[in-house]
N, C-alpha and C positions, 0 to 999 in steps of 0.2 A: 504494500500500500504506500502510494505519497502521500506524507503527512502534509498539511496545507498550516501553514505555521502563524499565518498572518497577525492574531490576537496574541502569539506569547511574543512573536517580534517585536510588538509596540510595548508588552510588558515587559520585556528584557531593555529595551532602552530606559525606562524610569527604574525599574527596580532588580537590575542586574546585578547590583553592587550584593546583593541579600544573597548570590550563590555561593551552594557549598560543597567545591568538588570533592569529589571523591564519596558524596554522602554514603553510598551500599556500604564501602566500604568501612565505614564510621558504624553504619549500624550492623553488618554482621559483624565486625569486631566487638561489640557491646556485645550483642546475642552471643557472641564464643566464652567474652567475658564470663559473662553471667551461668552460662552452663557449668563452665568450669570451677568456678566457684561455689555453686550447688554440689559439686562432684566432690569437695573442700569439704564444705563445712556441713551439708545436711549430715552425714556419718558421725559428726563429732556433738551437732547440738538439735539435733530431731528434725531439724528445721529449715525452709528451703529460704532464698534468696527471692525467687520469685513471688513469694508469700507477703513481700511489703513492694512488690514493683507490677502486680496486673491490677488493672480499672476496676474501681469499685466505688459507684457513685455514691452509697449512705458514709465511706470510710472519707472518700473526696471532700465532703460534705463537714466532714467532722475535724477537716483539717491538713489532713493526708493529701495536698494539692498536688505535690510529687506525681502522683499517679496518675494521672493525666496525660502525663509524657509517659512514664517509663513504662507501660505499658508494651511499648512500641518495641522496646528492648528485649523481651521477652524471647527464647529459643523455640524453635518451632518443633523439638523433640528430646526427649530424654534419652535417646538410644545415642550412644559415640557414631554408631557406623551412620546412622540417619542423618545426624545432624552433622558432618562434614560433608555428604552430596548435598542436603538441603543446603547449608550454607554458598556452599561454591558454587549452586544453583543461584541462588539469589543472587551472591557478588555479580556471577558473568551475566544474567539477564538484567541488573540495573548500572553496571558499568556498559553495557552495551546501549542500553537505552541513554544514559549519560553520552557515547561519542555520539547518537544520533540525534540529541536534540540539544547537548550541550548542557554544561553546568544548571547553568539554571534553567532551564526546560525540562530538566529531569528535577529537581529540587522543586518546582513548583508545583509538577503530579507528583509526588509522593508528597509534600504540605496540604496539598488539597484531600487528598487521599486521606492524613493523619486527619486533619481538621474533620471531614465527615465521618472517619470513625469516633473520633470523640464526640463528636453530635450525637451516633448511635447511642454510643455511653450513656450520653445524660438520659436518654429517650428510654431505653431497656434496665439500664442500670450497671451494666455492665459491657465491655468492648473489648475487642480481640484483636490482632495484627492479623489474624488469619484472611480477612479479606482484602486488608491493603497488600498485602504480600500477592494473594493471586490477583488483585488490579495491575501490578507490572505484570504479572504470567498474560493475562489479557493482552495489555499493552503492546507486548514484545511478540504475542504471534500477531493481531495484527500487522506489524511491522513486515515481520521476519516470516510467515506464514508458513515456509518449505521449510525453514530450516530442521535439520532435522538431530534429534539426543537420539543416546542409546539407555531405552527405558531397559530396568536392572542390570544394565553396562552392557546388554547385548543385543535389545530388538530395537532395530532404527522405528523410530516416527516422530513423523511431521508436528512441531508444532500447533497446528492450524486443530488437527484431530485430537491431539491433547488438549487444546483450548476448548472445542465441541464439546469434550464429558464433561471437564469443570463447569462449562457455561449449563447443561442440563442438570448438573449436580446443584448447582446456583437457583436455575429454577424452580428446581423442584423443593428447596429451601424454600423460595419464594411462595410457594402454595401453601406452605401446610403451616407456616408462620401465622405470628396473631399480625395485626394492620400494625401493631409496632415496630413489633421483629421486623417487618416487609419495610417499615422504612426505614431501621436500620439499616439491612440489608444494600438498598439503595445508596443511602448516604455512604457507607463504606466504602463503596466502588463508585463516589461522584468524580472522581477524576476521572475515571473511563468514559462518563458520558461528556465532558465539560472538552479534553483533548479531541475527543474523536467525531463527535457527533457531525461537526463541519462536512468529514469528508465522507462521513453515510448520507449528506446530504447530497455532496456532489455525487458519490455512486449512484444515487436513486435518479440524479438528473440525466447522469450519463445514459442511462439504462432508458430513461424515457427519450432521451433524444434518440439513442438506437432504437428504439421502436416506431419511432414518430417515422427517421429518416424509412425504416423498414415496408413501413403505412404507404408512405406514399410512391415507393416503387414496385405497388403491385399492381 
């Protein structure tokens, strides 16, 4: 897909200075942090680290403002062997999204991104990094559609058809949710529709202009 960049070009000229490269890599280094420091100290004093850093609106509320952000820092698995492919999965699909759109083109979808999952928070009571994390997975098969990983290090596939299960695993979230859940849900992944929507627009025009031009040479 060409991304049509128009609206972050004009917001990169005013608010360009606010970029922070290398961010992935800022946040899966926290997330490696933080595992391994669970790996530290839950065995010594019962207790994880994660236990005073995931979103909890009544604790938020009570003082505990912290969590708001660190939330976001959170590892995406207890397992060693998981959480070194997850990680390196995330560094390379948000450093790649970083050469494609640039510092701050990437720093602004994943702000937007954090921002609507914190919206979720207050609305549900509680927020996840689970869905901003698969917002870059979204992000980057658009992009990247063909490219192709090797799921369990040995069956090649397409991006595009991994982004297909997560998007109907996503839906089907979407249905069975209360009207809160569903706008959590939404807000979590508003970067996705806020970067992309422009150019579902122009695909829908293309598509109609190929049909139009089609119309009238029969």
């Amino acid at each position: 897909m060409i991304y049509r960049r128009g609206w972050l070009d004009r917001a990169q000229r005013k608010l360009g200075r606010f970029a922070i490269p290398n961010l992935m890599l800022i946040l899966v280094g926290a997330m490696a942090i933080v595992f391994v420091m669970d790996m530290l100290i839950t065995p010594v004093t019962g207790h994880s680290l994660q236990e005073v850093l995931y979103f909890d609106r009544a604790l938020i509320m009570q003082g505990q403002v912290w969590r708001i952000v660190t939330f976001l820092f959170l590892p995406p698995s207890s397992s060693m062997i998981f959480i070194i492919f997850s990680l390196y999965f995330y560094w390379h699909i948000g450093s790649t999204l970083e050469n494609q759109w640039g510092s701050f083109g990437f720093t602004a979808y994943y702000i937007l991104g954090a921002v609507g999952a914190i919206i979720a928070g207050f609305i549900t009571g509680y927020a996840t990094n689970t869905y901003l994390n698969l917002s870059l997975f979204f992000a980057f098969a658009l992009l990247f559609p063909d490219y192709e990983i090797l799921l369990f290090f040995f069956i090649p596939v397409k991006m595009k058809w991994l982004a297909v299960l997560d998007a109907v695993g996503f839906l089907m979230s979407f249905v069975y949710e209360s009207w809160a859940g569903r706008l959590a849900l939404i807000m979590a992944v508003i970067n996705v529709f806020i970067f992309f929507t422009p150019n579902f627009i122009d695909w829908c025009k293309s598509l109609y202009r190929r049909w139009k031009w089609k119309q009238n040479f029969k």
